[in-house]
PLY file of the C-alpha trace (Angstrom):
ply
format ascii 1.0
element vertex 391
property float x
property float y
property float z
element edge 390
property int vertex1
property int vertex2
end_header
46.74 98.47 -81.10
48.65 101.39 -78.75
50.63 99.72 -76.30
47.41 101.80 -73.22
44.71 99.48 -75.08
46.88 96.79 -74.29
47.51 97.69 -70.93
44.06 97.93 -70.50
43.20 94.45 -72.20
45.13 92.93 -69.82
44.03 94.58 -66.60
40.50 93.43 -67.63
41.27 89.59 -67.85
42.78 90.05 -64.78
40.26 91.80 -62.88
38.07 88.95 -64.91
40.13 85.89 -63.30
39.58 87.05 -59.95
36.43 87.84 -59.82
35.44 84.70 -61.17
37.35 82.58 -58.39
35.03 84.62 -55.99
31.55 83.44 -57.97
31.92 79.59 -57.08
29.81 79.48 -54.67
30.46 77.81 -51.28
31.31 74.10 -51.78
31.10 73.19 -47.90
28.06 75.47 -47.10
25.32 74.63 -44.78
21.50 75.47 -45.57
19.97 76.47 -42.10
17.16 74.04 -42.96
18.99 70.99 -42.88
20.86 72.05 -39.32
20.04 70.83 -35.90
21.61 74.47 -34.37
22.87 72.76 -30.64
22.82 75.44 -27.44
24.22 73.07 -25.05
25.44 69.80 -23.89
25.90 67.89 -20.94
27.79 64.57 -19.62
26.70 62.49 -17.00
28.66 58.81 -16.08
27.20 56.21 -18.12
26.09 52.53 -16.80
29.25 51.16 -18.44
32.62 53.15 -18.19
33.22 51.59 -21.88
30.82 54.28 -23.15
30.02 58.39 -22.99
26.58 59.18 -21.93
25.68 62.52 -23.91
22.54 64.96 -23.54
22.56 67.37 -26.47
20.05 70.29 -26.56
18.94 71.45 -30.40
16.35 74.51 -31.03
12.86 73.20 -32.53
12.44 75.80 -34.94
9.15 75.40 -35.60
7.84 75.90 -32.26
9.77 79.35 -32.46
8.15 80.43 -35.81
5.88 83.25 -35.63
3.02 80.97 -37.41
3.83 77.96 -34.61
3.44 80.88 -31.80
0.26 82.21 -33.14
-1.82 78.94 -33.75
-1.15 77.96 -29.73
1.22 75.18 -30.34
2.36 74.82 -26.79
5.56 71.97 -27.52
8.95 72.91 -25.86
10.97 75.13 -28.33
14.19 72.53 -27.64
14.94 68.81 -28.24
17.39 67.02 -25.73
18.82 64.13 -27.71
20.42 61.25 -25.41
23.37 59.49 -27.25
25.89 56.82 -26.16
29.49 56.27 -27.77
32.95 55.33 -26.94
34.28 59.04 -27.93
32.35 62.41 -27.74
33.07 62.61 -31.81
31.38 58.88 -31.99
28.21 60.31 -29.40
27.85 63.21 -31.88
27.62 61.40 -35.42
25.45 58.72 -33.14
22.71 61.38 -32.80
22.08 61.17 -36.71
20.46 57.67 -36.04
17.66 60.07 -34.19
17.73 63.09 -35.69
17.25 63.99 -39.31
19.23 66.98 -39.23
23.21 67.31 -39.09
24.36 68.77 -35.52
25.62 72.22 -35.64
27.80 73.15 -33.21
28.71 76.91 -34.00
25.99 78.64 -31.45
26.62 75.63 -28.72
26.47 77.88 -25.25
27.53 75.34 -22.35
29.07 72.31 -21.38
27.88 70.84 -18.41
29.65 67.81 -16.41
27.71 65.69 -13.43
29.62 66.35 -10.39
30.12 62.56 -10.24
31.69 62.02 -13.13
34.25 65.18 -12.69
35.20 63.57 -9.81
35.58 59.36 -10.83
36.94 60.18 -13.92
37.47 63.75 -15.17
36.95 65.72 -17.67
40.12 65.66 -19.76
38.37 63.11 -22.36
35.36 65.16 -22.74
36.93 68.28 -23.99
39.58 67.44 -26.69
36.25 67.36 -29.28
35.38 70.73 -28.87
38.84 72.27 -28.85
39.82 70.68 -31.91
36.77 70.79 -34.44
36.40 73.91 -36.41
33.04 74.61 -34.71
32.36 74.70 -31.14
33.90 78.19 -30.16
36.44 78.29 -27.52
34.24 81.05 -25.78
31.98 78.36 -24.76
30.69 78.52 -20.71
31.73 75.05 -19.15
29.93 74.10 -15.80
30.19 71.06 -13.30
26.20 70.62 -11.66
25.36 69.25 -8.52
23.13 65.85 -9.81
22.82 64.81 -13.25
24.47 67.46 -16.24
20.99 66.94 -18.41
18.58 67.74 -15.87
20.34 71.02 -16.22
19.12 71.12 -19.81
15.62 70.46 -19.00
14.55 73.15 -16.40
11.80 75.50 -17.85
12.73 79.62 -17.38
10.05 82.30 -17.26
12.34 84.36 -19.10
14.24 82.61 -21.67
12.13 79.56 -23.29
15.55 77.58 -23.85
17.53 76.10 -20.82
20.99 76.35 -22.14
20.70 79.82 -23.24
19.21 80.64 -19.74
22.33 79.37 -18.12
24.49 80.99 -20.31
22.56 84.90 -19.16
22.75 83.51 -15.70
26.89 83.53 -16.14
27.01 86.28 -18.34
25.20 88.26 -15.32
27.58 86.61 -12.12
29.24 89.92 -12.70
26.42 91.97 -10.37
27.44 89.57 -7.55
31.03 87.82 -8.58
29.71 85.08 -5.78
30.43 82.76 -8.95
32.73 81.49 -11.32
32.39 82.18 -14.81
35.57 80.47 -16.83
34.52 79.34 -20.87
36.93 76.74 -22.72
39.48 79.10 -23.40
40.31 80.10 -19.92
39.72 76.26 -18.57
42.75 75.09 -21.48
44.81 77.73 -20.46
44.97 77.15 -16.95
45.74 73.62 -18.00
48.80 74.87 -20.36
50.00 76.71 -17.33
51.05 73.05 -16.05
50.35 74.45 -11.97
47.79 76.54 -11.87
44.44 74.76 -11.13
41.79 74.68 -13.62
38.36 75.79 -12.29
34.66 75.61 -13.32
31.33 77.49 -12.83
29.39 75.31 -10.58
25.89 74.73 -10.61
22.87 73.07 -9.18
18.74 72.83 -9.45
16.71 74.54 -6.12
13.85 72.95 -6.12
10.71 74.99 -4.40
6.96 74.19 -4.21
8.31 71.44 -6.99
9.12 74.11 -9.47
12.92 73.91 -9.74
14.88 76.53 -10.29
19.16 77.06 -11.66
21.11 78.11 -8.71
24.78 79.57 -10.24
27.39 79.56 -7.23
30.37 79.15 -6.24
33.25 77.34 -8.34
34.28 73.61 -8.81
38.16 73.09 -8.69
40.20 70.32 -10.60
43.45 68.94 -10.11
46.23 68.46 -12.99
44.30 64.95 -13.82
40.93 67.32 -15.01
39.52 65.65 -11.80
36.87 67.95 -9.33
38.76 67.75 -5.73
36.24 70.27 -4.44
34.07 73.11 -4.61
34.54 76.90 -3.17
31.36 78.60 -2.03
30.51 82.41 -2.74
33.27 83.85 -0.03
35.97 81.67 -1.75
34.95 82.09 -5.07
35.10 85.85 -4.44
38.13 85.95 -3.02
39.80 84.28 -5.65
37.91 86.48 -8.17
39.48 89.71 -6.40
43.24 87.83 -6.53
42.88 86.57 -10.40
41.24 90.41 -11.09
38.23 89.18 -12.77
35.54 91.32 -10.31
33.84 93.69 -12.48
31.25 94.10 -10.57
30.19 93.29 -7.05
28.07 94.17 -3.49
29.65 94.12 -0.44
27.32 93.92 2.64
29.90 95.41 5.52
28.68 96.23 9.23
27.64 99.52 10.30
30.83 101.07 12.34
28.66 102.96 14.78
27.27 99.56 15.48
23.84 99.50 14.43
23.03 97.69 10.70
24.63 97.06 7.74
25.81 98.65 4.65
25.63 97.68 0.93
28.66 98.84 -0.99
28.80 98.94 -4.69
32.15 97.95 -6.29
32.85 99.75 -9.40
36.41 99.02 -10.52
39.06 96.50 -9.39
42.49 96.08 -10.00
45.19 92.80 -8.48
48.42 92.46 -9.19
50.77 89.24 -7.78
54.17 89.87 -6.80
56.26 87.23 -5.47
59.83 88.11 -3.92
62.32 85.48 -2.27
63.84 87.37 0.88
66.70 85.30 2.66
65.70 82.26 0.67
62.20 82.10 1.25
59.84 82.44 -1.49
56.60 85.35 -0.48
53.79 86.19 -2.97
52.50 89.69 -2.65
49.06 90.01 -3.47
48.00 93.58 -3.88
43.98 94.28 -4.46
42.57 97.81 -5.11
38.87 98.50 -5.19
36.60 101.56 -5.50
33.11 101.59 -4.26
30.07 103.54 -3.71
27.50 103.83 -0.99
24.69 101.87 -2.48
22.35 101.53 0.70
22.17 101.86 4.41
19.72 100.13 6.79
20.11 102.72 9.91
21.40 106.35 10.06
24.60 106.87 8.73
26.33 110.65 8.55
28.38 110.49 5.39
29.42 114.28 5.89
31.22 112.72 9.44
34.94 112.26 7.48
36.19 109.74 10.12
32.95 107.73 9.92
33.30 107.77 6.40
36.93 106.58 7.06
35.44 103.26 9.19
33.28 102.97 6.04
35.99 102.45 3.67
38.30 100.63 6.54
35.45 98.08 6.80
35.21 97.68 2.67
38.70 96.82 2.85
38.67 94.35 5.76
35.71 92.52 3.65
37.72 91.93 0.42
40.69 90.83 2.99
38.65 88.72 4.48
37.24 86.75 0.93
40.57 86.31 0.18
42.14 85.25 3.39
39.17 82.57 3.28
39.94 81.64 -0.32
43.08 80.90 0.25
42.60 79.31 3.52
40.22 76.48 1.13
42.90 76.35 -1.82
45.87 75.29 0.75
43.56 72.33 2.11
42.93 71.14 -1.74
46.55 71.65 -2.34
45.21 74.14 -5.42
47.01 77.05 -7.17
43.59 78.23 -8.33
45.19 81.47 -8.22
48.25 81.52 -10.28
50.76 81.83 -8.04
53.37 79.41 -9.66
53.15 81.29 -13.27
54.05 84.05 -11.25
57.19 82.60 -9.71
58.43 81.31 -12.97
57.46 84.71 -14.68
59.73 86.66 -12.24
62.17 84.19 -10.94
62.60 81.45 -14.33
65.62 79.82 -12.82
64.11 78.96 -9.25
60.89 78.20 -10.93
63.03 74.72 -12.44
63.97 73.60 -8.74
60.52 74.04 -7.40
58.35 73.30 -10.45
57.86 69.43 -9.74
57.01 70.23 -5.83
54.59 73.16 -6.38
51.71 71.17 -5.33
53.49 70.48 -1.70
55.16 74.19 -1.90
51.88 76.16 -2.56
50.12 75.37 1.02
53.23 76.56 2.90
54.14 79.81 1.31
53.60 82.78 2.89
51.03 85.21 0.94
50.68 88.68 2.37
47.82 90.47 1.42
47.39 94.40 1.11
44.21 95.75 0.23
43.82 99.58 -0.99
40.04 101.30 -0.65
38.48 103.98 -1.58
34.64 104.64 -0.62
34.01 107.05 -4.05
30.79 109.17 -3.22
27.51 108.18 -1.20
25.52 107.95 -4.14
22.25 109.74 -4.54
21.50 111.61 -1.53
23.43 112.49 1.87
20.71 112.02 4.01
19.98 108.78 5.50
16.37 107.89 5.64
16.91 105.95 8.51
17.20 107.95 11.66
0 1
1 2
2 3
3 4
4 5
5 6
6 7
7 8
8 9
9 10
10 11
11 12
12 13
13 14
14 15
15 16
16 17
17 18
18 19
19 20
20 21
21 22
22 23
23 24
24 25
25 26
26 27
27 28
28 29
29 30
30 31
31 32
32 33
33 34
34 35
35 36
36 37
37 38
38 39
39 40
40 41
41 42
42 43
43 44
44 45
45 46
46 47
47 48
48 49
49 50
50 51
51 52
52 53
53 54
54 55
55 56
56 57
57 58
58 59
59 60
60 61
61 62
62 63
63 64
64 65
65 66
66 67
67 68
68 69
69 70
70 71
71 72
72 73
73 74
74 75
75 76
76 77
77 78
78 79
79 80
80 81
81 82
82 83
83 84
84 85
85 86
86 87
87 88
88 89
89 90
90 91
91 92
92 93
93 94
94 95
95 96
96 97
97 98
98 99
99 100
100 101
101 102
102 103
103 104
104 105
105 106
106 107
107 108
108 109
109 110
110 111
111 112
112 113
113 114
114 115
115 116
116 117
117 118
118 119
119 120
120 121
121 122
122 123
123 124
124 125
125 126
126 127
127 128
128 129
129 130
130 131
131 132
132 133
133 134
134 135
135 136
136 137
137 138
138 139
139 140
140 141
141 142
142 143
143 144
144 145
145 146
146 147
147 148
148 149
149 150
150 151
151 152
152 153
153 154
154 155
155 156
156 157
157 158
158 159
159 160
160 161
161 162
162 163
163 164
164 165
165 166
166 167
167 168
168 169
169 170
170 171
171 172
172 173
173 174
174 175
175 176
176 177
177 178
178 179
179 180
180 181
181 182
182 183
183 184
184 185
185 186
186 187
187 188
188 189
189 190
190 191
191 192
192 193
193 194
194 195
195 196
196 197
197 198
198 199
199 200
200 201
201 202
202 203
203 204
204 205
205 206
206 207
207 208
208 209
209 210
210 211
211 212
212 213
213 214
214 215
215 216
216 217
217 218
218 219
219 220
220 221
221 222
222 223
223 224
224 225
225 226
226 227
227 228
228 229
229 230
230 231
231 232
232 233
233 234
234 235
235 236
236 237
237 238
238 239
239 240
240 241
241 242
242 243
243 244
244 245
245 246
246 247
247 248
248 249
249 250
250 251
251 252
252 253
253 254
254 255
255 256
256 257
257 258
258 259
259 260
260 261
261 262
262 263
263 264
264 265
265 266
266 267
267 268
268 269
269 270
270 271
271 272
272 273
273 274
274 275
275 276
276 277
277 278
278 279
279 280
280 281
281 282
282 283
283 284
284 285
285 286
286 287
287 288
288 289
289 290
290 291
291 292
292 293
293 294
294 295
295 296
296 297
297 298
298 299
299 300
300 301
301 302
302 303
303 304
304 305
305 306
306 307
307 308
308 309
309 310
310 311
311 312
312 313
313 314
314 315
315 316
316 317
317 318
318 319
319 320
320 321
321 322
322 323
323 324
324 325
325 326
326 327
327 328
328 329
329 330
330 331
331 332
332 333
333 334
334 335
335 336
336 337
337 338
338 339
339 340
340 341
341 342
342 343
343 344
344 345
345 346
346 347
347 348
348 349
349 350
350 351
351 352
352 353
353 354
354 355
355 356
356 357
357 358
358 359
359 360
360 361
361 362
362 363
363 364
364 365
365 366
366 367
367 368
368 369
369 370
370 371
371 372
372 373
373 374
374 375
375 376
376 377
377 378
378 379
379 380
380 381
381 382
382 383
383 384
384 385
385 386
386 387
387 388
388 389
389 390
């Protein structure tokens, strides 16, 4: 035999081996049928502070089926299973004793907290579940509602048949209005890593109207370092600390008319923050700088857009909005003694070795240092037409 058949012989058993280590099969794999696929879960305080109270939302497939939808079958297309257990891991395997069907927790869309138990005892115990099993994803939206955390998962949508995946559009879309927070697991444990800045969630609660109720997504919850809620900002806030952490991607801005008559809708179409602190003689100043371009979206009395120093008061006004959000943001942060906007990482990113004398007082630092905000504008085009139909 020539030393190529050889050659050859053996690069076939090899190519054999390894193949065949890839035609197992999957020992750990999961047949969809014998899944309970969870979209969301909420916590609410339990009777006794011994044990978790958990609401856990599963698709009904067969309400969903094409077959179920055609014969008129008319039964919600989601099961809320209530469990009780002294860990989040022991409410989980708890919910076998109902359902016959293994939770699945790779889709899961939201977390949702009552407000009153963010605030008596935190969240910190809640969360350590879902970071460390292999499969909750850390992309997943976390909330705080006003009332119970499973009435959240039982409001009916005209749009989107399953609660939990209806709150998870409604953050997704906060982006047309950035009046609300939208922060998933991810951003929530890194704000805790950062060991000063304060961890935030999307806040949410039920409007209830001619008894149909409704999910209303604003403003944010804050925590302290104890994953406790010390208090809510409302849309203003929320916004302004959305411009300062550079997470508006989208926006409206409703300024007033500078020739005094109506109001304006602005459009914001890019944003850009940067945080700069300096120490000058000793004292420590954070620098926020905030640029913003917008466009002309509506006007509700005659405006001349071809008038260049109108145009000017336009864009003057834009800027003394997004001033204003954040002037009133921080304003509400200083009273809840809450570095919601990262000021400290900041400090210890540009100054490490003052950071170490003032790391332990941050919390009584923060409300006294000066910020000083600058805010660059520019008013891009007036859209559509030039003509106002107003006149």
């Amino acid at each position: 035999m020539s030393k190529l058949q050889n050659c050859s012989k053996y690069l076939l058993i090899i190519i054999f081996l390894s193949l065949s280590s890839t035609l197992g099969g999957c020992w750990d794999k999961n047949e969809l049928n014998s899944l309970a696929i969870t979209t969301g879960v909420a916590f609410d305080k339990n009777e006794s502070e011994e044990y978790i109270k958990m609401t856990t939302q599963v698709i009904s497939l067969g309400t969903l089926a094409p077959a179920a939808v055609q014969s008129g079958i008319t039964s919600p297309p989601f099961w809320n299973i209530e469990t009780r257990g002294k860990t989040v891991f022991d409410c989980v395997r708890n919910a076998s004793m109902q359902s016959p069907k293994k939770l699945y927790w790779a889709h899961n869309q939201i977390i949702v907290f009552s407000e009153e138990l963010a605030r008596q005892e935190g969240v910190g115990q809640y969360l350590d579940f879902f970071l460390r099993d292999a499969e909750p994803r850390i992309s997943i939206w976390v909330l705080v509602s006003k009332g119970p955390a499973s009435d959240i998962l039982e409001i009916d949508s005209n749009l989107d048949p399953i609660p939990s995946m209806n709150i998870s559009s409604l953050i997704k879309n906060r982006k047309y209005n950035a009046k609300a927070a939208a922060v998933d697991l991810h951003e929530f444990g890194n704000r805790q890593l950062s060991q000063v800045t304060a961890p935030v969630m999307s806040y949410i609660q039920l409007l209830n109207e001619d008894g149909e109720r409704t999910p209303f997504l604003s403003g944010t919850a804050v925590f302290n370092r104890d994953f406790k809620m010390i208090g809510t900002l409302n849309e203003r806030e929320t916004r302004g600390m959305l411009w300062v952490t550079n997470q508006v991607d989208n926006g409206l801005l409703v300024v007033p008319n500078p020739q005094g008559q109506g109001n304006l809708s602005i459009e914001i179409i890019s944003t850009s923050a940067k945080i700069k602190p300096r120490i000058v003689n000793g004292e420590l100043i954070i620098t926020v700088l905030v640029m913003a371009k917008g466009i002309l979206g509506e006007v509700d009395a005659y405006v001349d857009v071809l008038d260049q120093d109108l145009w000017k008061s336009i864009n003057n006004n834009q800027a003394q909005a997004i001033r204003q959000d954040i002037l009133l943001s921080l304003q509400k942060a200083r009273l809840l003694k809450a570095d919601i906007f990262g000021f400290g990482d900041a400090v210890y990113k540009e100054y490490p070795r003052e950071w170490k004398e003032i790391k332990e007082e941050w919390e009584d630092i923060f409300p006294a240092v000066e910020v000083d905000i600058k805010v660059q504008t520019t008013l891009v085009r007036p859209n559509m037409v030039l003509q106002s139909m107003n006149k």
